[in-house]
C-alpha positions in Angstrom: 5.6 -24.2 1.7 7.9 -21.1 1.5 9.7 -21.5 4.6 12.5 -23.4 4.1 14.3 -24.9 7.0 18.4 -23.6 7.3 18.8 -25.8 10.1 21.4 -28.5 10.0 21.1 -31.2 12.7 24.0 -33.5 12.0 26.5 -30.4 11.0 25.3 -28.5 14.3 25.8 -31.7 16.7 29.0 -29.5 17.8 27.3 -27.1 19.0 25.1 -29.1 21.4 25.5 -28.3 24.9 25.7 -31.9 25.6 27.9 -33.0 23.0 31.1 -32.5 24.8 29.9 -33.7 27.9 28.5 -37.0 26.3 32.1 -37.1 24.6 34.0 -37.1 27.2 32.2 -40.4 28.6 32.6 -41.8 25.6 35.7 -44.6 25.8 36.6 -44.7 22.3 36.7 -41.2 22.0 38.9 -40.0 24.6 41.4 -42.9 23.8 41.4 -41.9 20.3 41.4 -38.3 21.0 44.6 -38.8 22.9 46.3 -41.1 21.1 45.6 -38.5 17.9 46.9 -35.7 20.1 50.0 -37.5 21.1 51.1 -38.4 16.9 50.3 -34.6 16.5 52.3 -32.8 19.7 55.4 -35.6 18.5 55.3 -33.9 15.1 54.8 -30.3 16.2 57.5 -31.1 18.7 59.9 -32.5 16.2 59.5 -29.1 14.0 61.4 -26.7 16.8 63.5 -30.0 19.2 64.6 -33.3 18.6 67.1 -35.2 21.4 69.7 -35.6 18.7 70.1 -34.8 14.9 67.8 -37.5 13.4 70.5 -37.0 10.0 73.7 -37.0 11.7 75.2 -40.7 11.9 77.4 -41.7 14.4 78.9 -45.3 13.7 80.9 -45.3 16.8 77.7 -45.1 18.5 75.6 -48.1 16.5 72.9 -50.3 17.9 73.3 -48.7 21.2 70.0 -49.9 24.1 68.2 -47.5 25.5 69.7 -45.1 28.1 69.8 -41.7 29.5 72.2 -40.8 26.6 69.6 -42.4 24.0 66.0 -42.7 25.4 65.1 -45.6 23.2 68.3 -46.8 21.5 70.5 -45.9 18.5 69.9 -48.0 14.9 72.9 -49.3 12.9 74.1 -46.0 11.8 73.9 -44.6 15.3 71.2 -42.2 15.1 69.0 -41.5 18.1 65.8 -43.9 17.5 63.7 -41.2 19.8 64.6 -38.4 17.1 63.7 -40.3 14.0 60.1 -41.2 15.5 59.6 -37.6 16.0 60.6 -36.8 13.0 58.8 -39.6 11.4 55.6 -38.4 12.9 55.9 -35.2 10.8 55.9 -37.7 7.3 53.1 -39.6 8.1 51.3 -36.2 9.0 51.6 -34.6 6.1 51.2 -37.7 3.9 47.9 -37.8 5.6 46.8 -34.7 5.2 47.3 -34.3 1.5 46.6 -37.7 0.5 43.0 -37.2 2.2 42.1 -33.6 1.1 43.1 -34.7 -2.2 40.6 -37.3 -1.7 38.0 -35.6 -0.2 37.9 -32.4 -2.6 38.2 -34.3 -5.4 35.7 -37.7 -4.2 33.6 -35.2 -2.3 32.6 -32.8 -5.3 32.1 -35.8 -7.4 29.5 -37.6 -5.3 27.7 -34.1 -4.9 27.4 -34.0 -8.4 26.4 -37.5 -8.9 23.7 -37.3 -6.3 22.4 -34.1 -7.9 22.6 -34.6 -11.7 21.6 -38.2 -11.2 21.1 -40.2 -14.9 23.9 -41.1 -16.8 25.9 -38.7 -15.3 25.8 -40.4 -11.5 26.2 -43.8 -14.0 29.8 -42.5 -15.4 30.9 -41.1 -12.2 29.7 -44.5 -10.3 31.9 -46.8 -13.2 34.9 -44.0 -13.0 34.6 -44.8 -9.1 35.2 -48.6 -9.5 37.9 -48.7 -12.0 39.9 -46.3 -9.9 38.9 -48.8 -6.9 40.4 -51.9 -8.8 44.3 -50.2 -8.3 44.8 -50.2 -4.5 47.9 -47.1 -3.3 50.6 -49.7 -3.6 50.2 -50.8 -7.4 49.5 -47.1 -8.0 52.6 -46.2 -6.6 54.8 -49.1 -7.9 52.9 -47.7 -11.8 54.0 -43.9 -10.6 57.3 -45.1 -9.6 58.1 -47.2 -13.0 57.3 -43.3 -14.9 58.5 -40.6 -11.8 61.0 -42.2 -9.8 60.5 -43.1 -5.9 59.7 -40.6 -3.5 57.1 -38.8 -1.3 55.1 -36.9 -3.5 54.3 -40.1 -6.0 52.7 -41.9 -2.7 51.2 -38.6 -1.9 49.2 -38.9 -5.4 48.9 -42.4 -5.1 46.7 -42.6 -2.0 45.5 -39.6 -2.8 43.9 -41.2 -6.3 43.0 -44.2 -3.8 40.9 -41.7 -1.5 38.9 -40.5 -4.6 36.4 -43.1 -5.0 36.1 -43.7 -1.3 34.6 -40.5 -0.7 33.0 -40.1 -3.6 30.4 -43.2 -2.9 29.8 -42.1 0.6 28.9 -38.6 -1.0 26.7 -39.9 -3.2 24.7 -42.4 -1.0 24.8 -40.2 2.0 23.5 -37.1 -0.4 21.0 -39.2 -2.3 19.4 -39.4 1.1 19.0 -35.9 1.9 17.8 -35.3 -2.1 14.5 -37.3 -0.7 14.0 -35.3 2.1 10.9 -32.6 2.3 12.7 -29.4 2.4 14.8 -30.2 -0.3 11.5 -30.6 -1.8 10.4 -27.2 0.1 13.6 -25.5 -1.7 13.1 -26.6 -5.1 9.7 -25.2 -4.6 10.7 -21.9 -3.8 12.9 -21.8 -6.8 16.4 -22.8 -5.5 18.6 -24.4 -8.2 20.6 -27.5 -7.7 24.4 -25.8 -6.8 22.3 -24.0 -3.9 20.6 -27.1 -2.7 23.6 -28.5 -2.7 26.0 -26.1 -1.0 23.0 -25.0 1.9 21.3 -28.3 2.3 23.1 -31.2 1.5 26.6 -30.7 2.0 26.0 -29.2 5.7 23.9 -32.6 6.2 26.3 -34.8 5.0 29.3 -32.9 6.9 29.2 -35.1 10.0 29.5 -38.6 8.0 32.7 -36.7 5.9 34.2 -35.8 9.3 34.3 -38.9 10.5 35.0 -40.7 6.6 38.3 -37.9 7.4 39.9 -39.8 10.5 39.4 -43.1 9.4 40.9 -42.6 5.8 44.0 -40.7 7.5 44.9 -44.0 9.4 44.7 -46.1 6.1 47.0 -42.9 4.7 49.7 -43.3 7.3 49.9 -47.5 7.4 50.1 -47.4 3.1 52.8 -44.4 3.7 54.3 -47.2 6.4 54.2 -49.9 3.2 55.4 -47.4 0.5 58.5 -46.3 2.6 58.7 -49.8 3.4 59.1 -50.9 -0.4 61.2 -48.0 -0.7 58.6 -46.5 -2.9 57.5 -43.5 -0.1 59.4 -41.2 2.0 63.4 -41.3 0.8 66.9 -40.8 2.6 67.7 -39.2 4.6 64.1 -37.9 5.9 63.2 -40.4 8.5 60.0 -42.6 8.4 58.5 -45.2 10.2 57.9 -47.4 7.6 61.5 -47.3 5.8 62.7 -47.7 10.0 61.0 -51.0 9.6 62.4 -51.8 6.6 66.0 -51.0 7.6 65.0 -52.9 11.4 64.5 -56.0 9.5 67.9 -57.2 8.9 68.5 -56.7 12.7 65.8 -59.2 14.0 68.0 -61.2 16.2 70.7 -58.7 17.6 67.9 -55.5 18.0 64.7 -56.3 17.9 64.1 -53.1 19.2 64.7 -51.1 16.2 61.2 -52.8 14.8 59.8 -52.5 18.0 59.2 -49.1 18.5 58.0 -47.6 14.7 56.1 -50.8 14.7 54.6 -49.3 17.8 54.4 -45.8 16.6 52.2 -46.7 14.1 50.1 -49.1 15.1 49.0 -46.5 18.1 48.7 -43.7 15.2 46.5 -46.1 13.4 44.7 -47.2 16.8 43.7 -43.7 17.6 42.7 -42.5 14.6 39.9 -45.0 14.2 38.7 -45.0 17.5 38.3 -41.5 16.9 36.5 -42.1 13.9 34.0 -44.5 15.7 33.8 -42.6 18.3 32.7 -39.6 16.4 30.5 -41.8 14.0 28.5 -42.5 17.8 28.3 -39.2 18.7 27.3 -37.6 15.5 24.9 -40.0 15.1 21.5 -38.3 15.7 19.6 -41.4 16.3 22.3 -42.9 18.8 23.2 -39.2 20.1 19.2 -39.8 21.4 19.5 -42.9 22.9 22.3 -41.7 25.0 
């Protein structure tokens, strides 16, 4: 009874020799993987070259097709289409990446508590959890908007709220789960308190379902920064973004379609890959279906 195990299968899955070798024969995967990596070198890329200024207008140039000059076009203020989706990568990046760690600090450390405090303080947590779920990012922003004004940081906080109560009820179930299992039993026994259960036991175990809770909440990040920009609610002049490209591609249907085209593109594939990534870590993590493999 004193021995406590401090191994931590689903946290440790990395580390299996056969983990990357069952990954890369795993379809999903490697099509997310790469369509993650491509969204991530474009941003990274944008930061030190871009073909052309993506700020600089050039009305002589307007509505150009694609060419040599201008790999994928110019829109109606003549800026090189090619340089604001590079750019526009870099937005939806970092609106992902905030907007989820905000979610998954805050959600995350809420569910723990929940799942280890249980009584009426998982209760209050649970009902905090689905209020928050009844305003959805868009309504959030529109309320942050009608107080702050438009821009990037207000959908930031908005999705970021919308994360919250996402995370925090995969927390909680997926912790609950490891509260029930014998040596979290074994570590009471030997003394251990509930912040050390939780911070050596169950949050190791639960690691693997977070990760992939990560990529699949990113994507819904970058398509409601798409819709914010969109509704002029997100990302504001001049700093490009797919979802405002959209929105300024929509009054140009019928002389270039192109300008929706190729955002609508951009994110869809961002989207694509990073939930095929998320399913196809959700396989491999799995311990059960890592087994059957």
């Amino acid at each position: 009874m004193s021995a406590v195990p401090q191994t931590v299968p689903s946290a440790a899955a990395f580390k299996v020799p056969g983990f990357w070798r069952r990954a890369l024969h795993h379809r999903s995967f490697v099509i997310g993987a790469v369509l993650t990596l491509l969204l991530v070198l474009a941003a990274a890329v944008s930061l030190v070259w871009t073909p052309w200024s993506p700020y600089e207008m050039d009305l002589a140039s307007k509505l150009q097709k694609p060419s040599w000059h201008h790999w994928l076009g110019t829109d109606t203020y003549g800026r090189d289409v090619a340089s604001l989706l590079l750019v526009g990568a870099r937005a939806s990046i970092l609106v992902g990446m905030i907007a989820v760690g905000i979610g998954l600090t805050v959600g995350t450390a809420l569910g723990l508590l929940a799942a280890a405090r249980r009584g009426w303080v998982e209760e209050t947590i649970m009902r905090l959890t689905d209020f928050t779920m009844a305003f959805p990012a868009i309504l959030s922003a529109i309320m942050l908007t009608a107080v702050f004004g438009a821009g990037i940081v207000n959908a930031i906080i908005a999705i970021g709220i919308y994360n919250i109560p996402t995370f925090a009820r995969i927390t909680r179930a997926s912790a609950n789960a490891i509260w029930s299992r014998e040596y979290v039993a074994a570590a009471r026994a030997c003394g251990k308190g509930s912040f050390a259960i939780t911070m050596q036991h169950v949050l190791p175990n639960i690691s693997a379902v977070l990760i992939v809770q990560i990529t699949i909440r990113f994507a819904v990040a970058i398509l409601a920064e798409a819709a914010l920009s969109y509704l002029g609610l997100g990302t504001q002049p001049p700093q490009p973004s797919w979802g405002r490209m959209l929105s300024e591609a929509q009054t140009m249907m019928f002389q270039a379609p192109l300008l929706a085209v190729f955002p609508g593109l951009a994110i869809a594939f961002a989207v694509l890959g990073l939930n095929l990534l998320g399913d196809g870590l959700r396989d491999l993590l799995d311990p059960r279906l890592a087994r059957a493999r």
